[in-house]
C-alpha positions as a Python dict, from the first residue, in 0.01 Angstrom:
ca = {
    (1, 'X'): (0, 0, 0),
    (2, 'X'): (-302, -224, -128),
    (3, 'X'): (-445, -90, -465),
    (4, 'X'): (-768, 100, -403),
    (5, 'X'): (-1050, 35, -626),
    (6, 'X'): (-1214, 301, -792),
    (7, 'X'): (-1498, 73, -825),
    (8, 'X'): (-1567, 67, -464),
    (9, 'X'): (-1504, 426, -404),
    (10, 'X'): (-1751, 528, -669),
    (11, 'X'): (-2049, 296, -542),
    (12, 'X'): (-2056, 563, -269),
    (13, 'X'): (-2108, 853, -495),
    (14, 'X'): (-2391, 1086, -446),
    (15, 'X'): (-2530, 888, -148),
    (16, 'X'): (-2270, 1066, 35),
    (17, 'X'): (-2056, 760, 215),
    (18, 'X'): (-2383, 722, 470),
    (19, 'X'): (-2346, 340, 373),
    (20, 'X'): (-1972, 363, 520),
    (21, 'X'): (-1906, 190, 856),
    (22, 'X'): (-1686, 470, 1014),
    (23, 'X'): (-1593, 642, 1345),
    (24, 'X'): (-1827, 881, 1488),
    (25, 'X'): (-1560, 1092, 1558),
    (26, 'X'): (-1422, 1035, 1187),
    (27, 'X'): (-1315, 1375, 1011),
    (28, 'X'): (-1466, 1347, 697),
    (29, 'X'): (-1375, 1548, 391),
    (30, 'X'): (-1592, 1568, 59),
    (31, 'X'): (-1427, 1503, -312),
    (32, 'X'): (-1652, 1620, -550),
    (33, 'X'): (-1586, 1620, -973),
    (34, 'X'): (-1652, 1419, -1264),
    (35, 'X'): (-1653, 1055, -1171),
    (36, 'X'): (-1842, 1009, -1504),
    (37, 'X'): (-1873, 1155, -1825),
    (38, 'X'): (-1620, 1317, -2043),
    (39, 'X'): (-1438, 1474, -1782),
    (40, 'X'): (-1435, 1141, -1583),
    (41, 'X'): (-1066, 1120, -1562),
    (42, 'X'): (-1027, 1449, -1358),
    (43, 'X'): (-1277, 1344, -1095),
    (44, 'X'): (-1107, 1006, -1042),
    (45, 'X'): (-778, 1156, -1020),
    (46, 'X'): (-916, 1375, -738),
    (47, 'X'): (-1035, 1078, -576),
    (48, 'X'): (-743, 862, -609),
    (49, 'X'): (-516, 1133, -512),
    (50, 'X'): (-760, 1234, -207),
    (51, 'X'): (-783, 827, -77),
    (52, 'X'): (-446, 751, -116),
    (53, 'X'): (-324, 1003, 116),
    (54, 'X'): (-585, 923, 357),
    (55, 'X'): (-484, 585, 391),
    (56, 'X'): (-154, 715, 453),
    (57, 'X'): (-222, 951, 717),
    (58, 'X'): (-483, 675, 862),
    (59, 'X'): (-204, 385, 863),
    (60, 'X'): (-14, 608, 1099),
    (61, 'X'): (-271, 678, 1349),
    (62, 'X'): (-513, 937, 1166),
    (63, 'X'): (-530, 1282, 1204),
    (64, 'X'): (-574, 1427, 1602),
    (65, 'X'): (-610, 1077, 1613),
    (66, 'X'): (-904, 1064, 1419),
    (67, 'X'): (-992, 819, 1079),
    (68, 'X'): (-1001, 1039, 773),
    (69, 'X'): (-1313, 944, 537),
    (70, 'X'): (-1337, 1076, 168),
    (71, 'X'): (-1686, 1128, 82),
    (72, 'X'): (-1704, 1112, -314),
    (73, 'X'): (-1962, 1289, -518),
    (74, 'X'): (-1996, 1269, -872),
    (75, 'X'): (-2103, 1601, -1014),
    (76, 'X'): (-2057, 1473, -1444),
    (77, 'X'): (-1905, 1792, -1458),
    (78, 'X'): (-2272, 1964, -1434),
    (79, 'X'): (-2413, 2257, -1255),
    (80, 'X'): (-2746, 2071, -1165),
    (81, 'X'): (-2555, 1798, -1062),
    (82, 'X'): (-2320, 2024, -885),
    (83, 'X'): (-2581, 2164, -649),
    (84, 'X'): (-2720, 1839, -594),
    (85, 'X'): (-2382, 1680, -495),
    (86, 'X'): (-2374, 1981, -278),
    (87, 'X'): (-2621, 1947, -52),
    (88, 'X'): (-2573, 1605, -29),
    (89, 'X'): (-2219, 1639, 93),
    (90, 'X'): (-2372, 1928, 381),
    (91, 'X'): (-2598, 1587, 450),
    (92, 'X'): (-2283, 1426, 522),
    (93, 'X'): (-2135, 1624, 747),
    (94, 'X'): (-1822, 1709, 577),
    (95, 'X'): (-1569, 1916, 745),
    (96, 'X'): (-1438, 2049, 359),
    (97, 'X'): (-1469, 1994, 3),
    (98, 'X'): (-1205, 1964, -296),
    (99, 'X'): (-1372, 2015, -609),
    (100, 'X'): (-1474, 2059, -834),
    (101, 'X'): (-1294, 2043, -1140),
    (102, 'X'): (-1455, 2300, -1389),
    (103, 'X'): (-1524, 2632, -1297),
    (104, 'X'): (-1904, 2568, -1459),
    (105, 'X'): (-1956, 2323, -1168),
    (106, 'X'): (-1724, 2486, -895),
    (107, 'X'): (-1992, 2784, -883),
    (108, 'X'): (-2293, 2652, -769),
    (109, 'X'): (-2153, 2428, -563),
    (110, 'X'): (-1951, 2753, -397),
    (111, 'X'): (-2294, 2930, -348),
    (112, 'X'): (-2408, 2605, -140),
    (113, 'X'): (-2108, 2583, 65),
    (114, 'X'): (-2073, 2925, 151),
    (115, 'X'): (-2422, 2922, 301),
    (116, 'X'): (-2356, 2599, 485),
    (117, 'X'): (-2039, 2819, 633),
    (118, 'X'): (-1807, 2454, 472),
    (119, 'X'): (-1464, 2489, 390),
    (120, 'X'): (-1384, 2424, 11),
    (121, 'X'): (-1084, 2443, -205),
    (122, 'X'): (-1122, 2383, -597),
    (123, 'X'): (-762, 2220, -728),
    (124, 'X'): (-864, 2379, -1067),
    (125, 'X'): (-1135, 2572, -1117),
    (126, 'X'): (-928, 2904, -1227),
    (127, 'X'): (-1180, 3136, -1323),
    (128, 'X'): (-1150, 3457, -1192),
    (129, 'X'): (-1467, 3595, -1084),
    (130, 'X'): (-1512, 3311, -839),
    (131, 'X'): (-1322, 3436, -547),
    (132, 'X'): (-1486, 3755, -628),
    (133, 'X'): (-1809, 3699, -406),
    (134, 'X'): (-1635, 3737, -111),
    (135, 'X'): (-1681, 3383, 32),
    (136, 'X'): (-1459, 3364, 309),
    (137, 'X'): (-1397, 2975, 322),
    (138, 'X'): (-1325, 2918, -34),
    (139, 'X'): (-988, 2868, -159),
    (140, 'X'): (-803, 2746, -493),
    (141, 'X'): (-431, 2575, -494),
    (142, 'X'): (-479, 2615, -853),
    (143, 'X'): (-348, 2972, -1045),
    (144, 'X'): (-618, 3191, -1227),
    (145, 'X'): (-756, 3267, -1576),
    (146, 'X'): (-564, 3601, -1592),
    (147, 'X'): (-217, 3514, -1500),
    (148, 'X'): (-244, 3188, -1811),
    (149, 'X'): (-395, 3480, -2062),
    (150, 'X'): (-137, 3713, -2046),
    (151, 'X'): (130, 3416, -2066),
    (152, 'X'): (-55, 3246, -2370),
    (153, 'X'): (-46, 3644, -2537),
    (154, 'X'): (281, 3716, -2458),
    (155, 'X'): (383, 3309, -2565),
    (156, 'X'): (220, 3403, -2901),
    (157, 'X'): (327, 3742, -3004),
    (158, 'X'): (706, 3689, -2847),
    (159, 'X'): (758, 3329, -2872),
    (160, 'X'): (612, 3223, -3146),
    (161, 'X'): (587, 3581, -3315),
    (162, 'X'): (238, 3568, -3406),
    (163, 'X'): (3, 3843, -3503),
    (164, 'X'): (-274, 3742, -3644),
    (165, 'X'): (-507, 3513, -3362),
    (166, 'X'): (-858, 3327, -3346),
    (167, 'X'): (-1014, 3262, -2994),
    (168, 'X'): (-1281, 2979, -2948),
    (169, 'X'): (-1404, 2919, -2673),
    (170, 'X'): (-1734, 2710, -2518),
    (171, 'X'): (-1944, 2997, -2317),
    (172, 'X'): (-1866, 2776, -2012),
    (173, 'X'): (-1724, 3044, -1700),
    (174, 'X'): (-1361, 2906, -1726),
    (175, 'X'): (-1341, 2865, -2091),
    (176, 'X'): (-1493, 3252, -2205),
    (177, 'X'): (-1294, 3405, -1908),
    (178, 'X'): (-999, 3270, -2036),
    (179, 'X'): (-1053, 3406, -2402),
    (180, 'X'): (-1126, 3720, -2269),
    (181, 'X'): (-842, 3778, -2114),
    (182, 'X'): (-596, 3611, -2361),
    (183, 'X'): (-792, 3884, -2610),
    (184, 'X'): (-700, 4175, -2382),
    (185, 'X'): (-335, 4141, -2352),
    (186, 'X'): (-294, 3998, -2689),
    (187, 'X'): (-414, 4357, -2790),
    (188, 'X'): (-195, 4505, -2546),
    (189, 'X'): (110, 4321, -2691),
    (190, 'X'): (2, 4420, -3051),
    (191, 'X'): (-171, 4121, -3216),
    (192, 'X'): (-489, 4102, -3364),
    (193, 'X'): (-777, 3896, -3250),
    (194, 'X'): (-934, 3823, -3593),
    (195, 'X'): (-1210, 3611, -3430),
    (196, 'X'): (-1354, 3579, -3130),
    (197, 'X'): (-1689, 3309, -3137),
    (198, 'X'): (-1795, 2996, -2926),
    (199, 'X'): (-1866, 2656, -3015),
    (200, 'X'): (-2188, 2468, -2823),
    (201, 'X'): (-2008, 2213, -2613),
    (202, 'X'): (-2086, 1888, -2663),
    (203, 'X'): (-2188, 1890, -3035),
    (204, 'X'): (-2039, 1663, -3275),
    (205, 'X'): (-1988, 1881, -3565),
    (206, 'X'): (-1718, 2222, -3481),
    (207, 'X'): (-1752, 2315, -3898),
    (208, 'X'): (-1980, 2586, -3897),
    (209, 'X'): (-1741, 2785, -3703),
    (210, 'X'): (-1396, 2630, -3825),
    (211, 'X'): (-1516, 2764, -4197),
    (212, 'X'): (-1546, 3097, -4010),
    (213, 'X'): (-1190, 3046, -3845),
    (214, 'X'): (-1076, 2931, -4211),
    (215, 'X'): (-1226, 3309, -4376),
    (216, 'X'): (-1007, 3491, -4161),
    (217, 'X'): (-697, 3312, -4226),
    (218, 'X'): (-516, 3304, -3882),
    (219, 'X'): (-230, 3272, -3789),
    (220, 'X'): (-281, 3073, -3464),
    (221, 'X'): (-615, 2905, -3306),
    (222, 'X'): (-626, 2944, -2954),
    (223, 'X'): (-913, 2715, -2809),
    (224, 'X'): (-973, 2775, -2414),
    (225, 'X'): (-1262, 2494, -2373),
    (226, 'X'): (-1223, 2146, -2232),
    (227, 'X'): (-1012, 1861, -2406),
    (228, 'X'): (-1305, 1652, -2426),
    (229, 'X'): (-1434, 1896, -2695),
    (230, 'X'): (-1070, 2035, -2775),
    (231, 'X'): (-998, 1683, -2968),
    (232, 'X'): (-1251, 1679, -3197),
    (233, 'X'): (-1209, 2081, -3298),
    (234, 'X'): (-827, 1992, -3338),
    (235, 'X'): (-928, 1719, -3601),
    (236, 'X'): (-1214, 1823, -3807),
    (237, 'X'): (-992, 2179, -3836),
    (238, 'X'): (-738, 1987, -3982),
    (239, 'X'): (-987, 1797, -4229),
    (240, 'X'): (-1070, 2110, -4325),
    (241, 'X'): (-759, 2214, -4424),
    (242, 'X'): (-672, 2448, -4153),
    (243, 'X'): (-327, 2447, -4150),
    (244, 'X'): (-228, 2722, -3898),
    (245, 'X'): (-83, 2616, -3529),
    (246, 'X'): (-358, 2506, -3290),
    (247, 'X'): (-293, 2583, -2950),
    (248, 'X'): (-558, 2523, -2584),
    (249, 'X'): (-524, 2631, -2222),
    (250, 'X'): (-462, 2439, -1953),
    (251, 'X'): (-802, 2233, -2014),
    (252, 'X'): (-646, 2082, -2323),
    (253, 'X'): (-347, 1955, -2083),
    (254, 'X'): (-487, 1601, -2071),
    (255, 'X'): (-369, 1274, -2241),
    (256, 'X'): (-749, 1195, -2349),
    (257, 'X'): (-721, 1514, -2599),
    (258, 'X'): (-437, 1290, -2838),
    (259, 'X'): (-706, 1029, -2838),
    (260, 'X'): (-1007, 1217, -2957),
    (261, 'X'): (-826, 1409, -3168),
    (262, 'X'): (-577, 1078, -3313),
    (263, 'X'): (-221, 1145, -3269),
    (264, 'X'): (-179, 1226, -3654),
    (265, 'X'): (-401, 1517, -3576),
    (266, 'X'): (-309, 1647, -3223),
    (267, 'X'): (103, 1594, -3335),
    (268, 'X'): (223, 1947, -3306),
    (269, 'X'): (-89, 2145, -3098),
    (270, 'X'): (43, 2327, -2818),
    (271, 'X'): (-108, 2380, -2493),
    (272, 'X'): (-67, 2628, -2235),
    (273, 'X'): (-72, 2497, -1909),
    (274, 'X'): (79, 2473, -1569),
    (275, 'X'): (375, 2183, -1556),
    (276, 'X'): (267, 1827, -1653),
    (277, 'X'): (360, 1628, -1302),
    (278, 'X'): (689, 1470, -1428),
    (279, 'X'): (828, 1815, -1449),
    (280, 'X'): (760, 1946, -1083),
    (281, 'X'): (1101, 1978, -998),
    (282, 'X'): (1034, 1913, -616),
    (283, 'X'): (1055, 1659, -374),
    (284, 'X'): (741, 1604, -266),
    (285, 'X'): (601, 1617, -621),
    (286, 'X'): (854, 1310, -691),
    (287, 'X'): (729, 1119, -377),
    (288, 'X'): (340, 1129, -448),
    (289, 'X'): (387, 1009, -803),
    (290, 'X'): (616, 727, -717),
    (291, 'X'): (332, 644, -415),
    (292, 'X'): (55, 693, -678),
    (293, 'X'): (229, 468, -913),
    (294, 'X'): (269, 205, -640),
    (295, 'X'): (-68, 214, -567),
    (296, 'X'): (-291, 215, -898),
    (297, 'X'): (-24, 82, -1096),
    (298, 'X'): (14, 385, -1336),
    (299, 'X'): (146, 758, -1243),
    (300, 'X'): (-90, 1035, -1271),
    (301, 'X'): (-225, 1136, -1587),
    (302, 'X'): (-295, 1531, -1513),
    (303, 'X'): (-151, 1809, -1330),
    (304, 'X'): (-516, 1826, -1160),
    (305, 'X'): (-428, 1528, -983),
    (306, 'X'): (-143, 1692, -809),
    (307, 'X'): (-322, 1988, -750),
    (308, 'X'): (-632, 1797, -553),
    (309, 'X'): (-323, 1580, -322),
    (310, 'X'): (-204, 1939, -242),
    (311, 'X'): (-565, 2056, -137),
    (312, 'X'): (-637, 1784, 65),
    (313, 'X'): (-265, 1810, 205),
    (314, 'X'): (-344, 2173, 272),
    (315, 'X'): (-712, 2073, 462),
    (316, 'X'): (-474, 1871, 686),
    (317, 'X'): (-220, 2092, 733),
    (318, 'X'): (-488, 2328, 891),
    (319, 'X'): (-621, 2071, 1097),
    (320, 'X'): (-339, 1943, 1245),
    (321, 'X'): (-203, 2289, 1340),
    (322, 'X'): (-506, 2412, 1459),
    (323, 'X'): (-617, 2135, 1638),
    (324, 'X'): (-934, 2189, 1523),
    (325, 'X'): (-1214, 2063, 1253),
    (326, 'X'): (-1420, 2405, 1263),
    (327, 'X'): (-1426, 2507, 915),
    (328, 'X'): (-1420, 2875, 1030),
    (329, 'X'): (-1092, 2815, 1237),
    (330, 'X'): (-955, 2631, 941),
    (331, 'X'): (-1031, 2921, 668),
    (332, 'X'): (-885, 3157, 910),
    (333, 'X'): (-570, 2949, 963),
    (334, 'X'): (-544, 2926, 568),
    (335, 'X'): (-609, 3331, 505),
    (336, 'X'): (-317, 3404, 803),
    (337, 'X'): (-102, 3199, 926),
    (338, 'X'): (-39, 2931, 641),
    (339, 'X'): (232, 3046, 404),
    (340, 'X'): (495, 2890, 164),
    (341, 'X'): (360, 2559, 263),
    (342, 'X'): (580, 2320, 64),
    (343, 'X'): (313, 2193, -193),
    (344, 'X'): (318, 1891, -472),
    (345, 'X'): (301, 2155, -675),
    (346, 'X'): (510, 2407, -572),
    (347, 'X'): (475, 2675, -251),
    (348, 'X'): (163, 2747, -124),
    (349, 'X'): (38, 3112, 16),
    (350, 'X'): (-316, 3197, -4),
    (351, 'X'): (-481, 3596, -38),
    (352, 'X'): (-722, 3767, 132),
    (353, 'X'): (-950, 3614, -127),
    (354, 'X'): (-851, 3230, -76),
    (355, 'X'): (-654, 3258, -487),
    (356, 'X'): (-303, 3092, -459),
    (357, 'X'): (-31, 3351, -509),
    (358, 'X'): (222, 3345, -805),
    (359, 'X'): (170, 3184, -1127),
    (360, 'X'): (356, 2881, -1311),
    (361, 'X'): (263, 2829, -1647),
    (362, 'X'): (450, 2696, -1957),
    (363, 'X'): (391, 2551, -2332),
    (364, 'X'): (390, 2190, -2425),
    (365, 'X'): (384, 2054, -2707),
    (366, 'X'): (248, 1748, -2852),
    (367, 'X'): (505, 1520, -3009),
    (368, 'X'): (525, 1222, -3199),
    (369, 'X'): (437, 979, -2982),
    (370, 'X'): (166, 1156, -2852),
    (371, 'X'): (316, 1287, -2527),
    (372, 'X'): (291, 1650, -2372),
    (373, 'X'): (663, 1813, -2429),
    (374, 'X'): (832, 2116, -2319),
    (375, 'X'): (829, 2373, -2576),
    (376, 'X'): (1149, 2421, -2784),
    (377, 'X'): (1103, 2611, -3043),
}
């Protein structure tokens, strides 16, 4: 398959594809994330992931015989540009959305397409009170805050038989619901969550609260913010002579976090996550890497990737059993009928309130050469 420039898929963002020379019968289907910023790599691995398949399912005759168009928006990880990306996709007349990538954006957006009655599936936006509104066409293929708090807690006090913890986190929706639940079962295992604070996302300088960390003397830093942050923290802590282990969630799971941190620094911080791609043990997972390697010329860099192939696989799957491109036809298909649908990322059952069922998480580690390893001990 012919490379596909992200170049040329980005000059479409936020004007919603209208400039696009397509089929009015096309099906189109909305990407929206962080096609620039920080967070730029997780956007473009949505839309990568998203395109490539398309042109697969398009080279053999479409879907119900119908082109499939990917309508990129770039949201910069914002809310304001969230809700702006938003309406512009409704503009577009997209049958569903994937996106976006942090809960902070995902929950505007989520208010906008509910309204608009579109269909919309966040590969990893896992915080929990999301699919608590009750919207009845919004779905995640990624696992929630909850289920990667108690394993970080239990990781910590049975693993690495820790007691003594320090949560930071940014005050962003993912980031605090994931310290708030790491700090519930932590208690319930026995540890002690010597500090609990928030750093301002963004800001260049973390020492103000690393001195605070340093006071308490913990054991373990747990930081559930974004890598693009996580980095930095990582290395002025250690210029500060914070010794203890540094760990992040699943946020932190991204190759950019050795470079803003420099690998002398990030050597040895762990991350909680779900499994980095090249250790989905299934066949599908194998096949879109080697196809995504084929095409851009390097595999994918994040488990995010994987999980926005497997929600645009999923958008398809409903189509092409339904028959159908009503998003209320497809939601219902998802909530009812769909089950153990044989994901990149592993089986795929949604509940009553669109959240993926089960839970895969595990602990990396990050070696010498700077790459995200298994664990050991």
């Amino acid at each position: 398959m012919a490379v596909i420039l992200l170049a040329l898929m980005v000059a479409a963002v936020g004007c919603g594809g209208g400039d696009q020379q397509v089929a009015e019968d096309a099906i189109k289907i909305g990407i929206q994330g962080p096609m620039s910023g920080p967070m730029a790599l997780e956007g473009q691995g949505f839309l990568k992931a998203a395109q490539l398949l398309a042109d697969q399912i398009n080279e053999q005759g479409g879907l119900l015989g119908r082109e499939i168009v990917i309508v990129p928006g770039d949201d910069k990880s914002d809310p304001k540009e969230s809700a702006l990306v938003a309406q512009k996709m409704i503009s577009s007349n997209v049958v569903a959305v994937i996106g976006s990538y942090s809960s902070t954006a995902t929950e505007p957006a989520a208010n906008i397409y509910h309204e608009a009655g579109i269909l919309h599936i966040t590969p990893s936006s896992t915080a929990t009170p999301l699919s608590e509104k009750g919207f009845e066409r919004f779905f995640r293929t990624c696992f929630l805050d909850d289920r990667q708090g108690l394993f970080a807690a239990q990781f910590a006090v049975d693993t690495l038989g820790l007691s003594k913890v320090a949560l930071i986190h940014d005050n962003t929706t993912y980031a605090k619901g994931l310290a708030d639940w790491t700090r519930i079962y932590l208690e319930e295992n026995g540890a002690t969550v010597v500090y609990y604070d928030a750093i301002t996302p963004g800001e260049k300088d973390f020492s103000p609260v690393l001195t605070n960390v340093k006071g308490v003397a913990p054991e373990l830093i747990y930081f559930t913010g974004y890598f693009s942050d996580g980095g930095l923290l990582v290395r002025q802590a250690r210029e500060l002579g914070i010794e203890c282990l540094i760990m992040g969630g699943n946020a932190m799971n991204n190759s950019d976090l050795v470079k803003n941190a420099g690998l002398q620094y990030a050597q040895g911080v762990l991350v909680t996550t779900e499994p980095v791609p090249t250790d989905l043990p299934y066949a599908e997972a194998q096949q879109f890497i080697a196809d995504f390697e084929a095409a851009y010329g390097t595999p994918p860099q994040s488990i995010w990737t994987l999980s926005g192939a497997d929600a645009l696989r999923v958008v398809v799957e409903a189509i092409a059993q339904t028959g159908s491109d009503d998003p209320a036809v497809l939601a219902e298909y998802l909530h009812n009928e769909m089950g153990d649908f044989p994901g990149i990322t592993g089986p795929i059952t949604f509940d009553e309130k669109g959240d993926r069922l089960g839970t895969i998480h595990k602990a990396y580690e990050v070696d010498a050469e700077g790459n995200f390893v298994p664990y050991e001990g």
